[in-house]
C-alpha positions, 0 to 999 in steps of 0.5 A, spaced: 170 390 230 162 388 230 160 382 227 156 385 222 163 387 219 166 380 218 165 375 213 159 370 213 163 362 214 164 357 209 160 352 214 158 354 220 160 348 224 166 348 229 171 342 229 175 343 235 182 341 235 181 336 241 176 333 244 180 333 252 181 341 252 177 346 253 175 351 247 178 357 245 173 362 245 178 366 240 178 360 235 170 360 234 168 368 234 174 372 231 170 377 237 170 378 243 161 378 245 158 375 250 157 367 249 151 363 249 150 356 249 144 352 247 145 344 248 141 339 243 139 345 239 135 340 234 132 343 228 135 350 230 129 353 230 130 357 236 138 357 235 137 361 228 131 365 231 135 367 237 142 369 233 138 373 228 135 377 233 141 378 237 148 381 232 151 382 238 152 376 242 155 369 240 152 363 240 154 355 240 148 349 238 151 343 240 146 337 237 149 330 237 145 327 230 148 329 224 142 330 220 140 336 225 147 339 225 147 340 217 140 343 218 142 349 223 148 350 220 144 350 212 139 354 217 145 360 219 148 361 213 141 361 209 140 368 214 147 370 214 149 369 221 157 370 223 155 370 231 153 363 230 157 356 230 155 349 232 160 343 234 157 336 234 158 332 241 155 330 247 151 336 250 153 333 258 160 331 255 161 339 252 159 342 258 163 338 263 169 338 259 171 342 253 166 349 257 172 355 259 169 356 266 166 363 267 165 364 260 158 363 259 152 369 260 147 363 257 145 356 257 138 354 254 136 347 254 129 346 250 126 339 250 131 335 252 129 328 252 125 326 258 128 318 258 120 318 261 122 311 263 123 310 270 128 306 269 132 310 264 131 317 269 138 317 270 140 319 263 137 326 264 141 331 261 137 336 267 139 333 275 144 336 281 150 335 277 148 339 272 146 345 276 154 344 279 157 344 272 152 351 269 154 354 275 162 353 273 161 355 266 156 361 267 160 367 269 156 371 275 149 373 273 149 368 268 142 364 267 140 358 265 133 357 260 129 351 260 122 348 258 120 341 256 112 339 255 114 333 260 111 334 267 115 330 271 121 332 268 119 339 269 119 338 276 126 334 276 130 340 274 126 345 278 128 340 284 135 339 281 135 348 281 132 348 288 137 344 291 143 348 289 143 354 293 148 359 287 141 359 283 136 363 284 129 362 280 127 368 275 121 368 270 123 368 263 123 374 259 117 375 255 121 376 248 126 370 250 118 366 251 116 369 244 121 364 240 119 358 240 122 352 237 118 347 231 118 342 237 114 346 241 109 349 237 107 342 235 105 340 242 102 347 243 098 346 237 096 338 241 094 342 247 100 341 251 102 346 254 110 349 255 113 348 262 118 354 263 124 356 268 129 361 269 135 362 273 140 366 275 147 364 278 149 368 285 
């Protein structure tokens, strides 16, 4: 059955059983589809947008503020998205935790919080240990898509992906740059340009 057949949810935002065990995939897509996830999807600009242009794929947004939650699951069931859930946690704790291994083709990480401090630094979502636990999640050949406006956090997280010889750097494809999050066009229209990166797992 393709999800174009089932029926739109009531909410589009998964409360997992247990927040110590892995997710069942069966439990939040009545079908089997590739799965991507996008970690701190904000407002759902690019989660709605991505979902709508791809019926045969599923994907899960995770965003820890409740406001930003409320209004992706609003945006996905406003445009009829039945391969589109959201479940509020911690991106690092869900990617860590509650991701099956092997199950991923995707992970898009847009406009993290840059923790620009020098102090702060270690709170950054995109560091080594990351690289480990994509690598973990992702099934072989997945890929992971990053952009952030912040220079030296862009440099952070391809150093991050340099030092872990399973990825390999792939450009981003055109139509995958072409959607884009409010966030970003607002720093384009300041003049601050999008820092991008692609990688695939070996």
């Amino acid at each position: 059955m393709s999800t174009a057949t089932l029926p739109t949810p009531a909410s589009l935002v998964f409360q997992p059983r247990s927040i110590v065990e892995p997710l069942s995939w069966s439990e939040l897509f009545p079908t089997e589809a590739p799965v991507e996830l996008e970690l701190g999807s904000g407002d759902g600009s690019f989660m709605a947008q991505w979902a709508q242009s791809h019926p045969d794929t599923h994907f899960l947004g995770v965003e820890r503020l409740l406001g930003r939650l409320k209004k992706l699951d609003r945006k996905g069931l406003r445009l009829g998205l039945k391969n589109l859930r959201v479940i509020r946690l911690e991106a690092a704790y869900l990617l860590q935790y509650l991701i099956p291994p092997g199950s991923l083709s995707a992970i898009h990480v847009y406009f993290p919080d840059p923790w620009p401090k020098r102090k702060h630094r270690d709170r950054r979502l995109i560091c080594e240990a990351f690289t480990q636990q994509a690598a973990k999640a992702l099934v072989p050949s997945g890929h992971v898509w990053l952009r952030t406006d912040n220079l030296d956090y862009f440099q952070q997280m391809v150093e991050s992906f340099k030092a872990n010889p399973r990825f390999a750097e792939v450009p981003t494809p055109p139509d995958l740059a072409a959607v884009t999050t409010d966030f970003e066009r607002m720093f384009n229209s300041e003049g601050i340009p999008t820092q991008r990166a692609g990688y695939r797992l070996a």
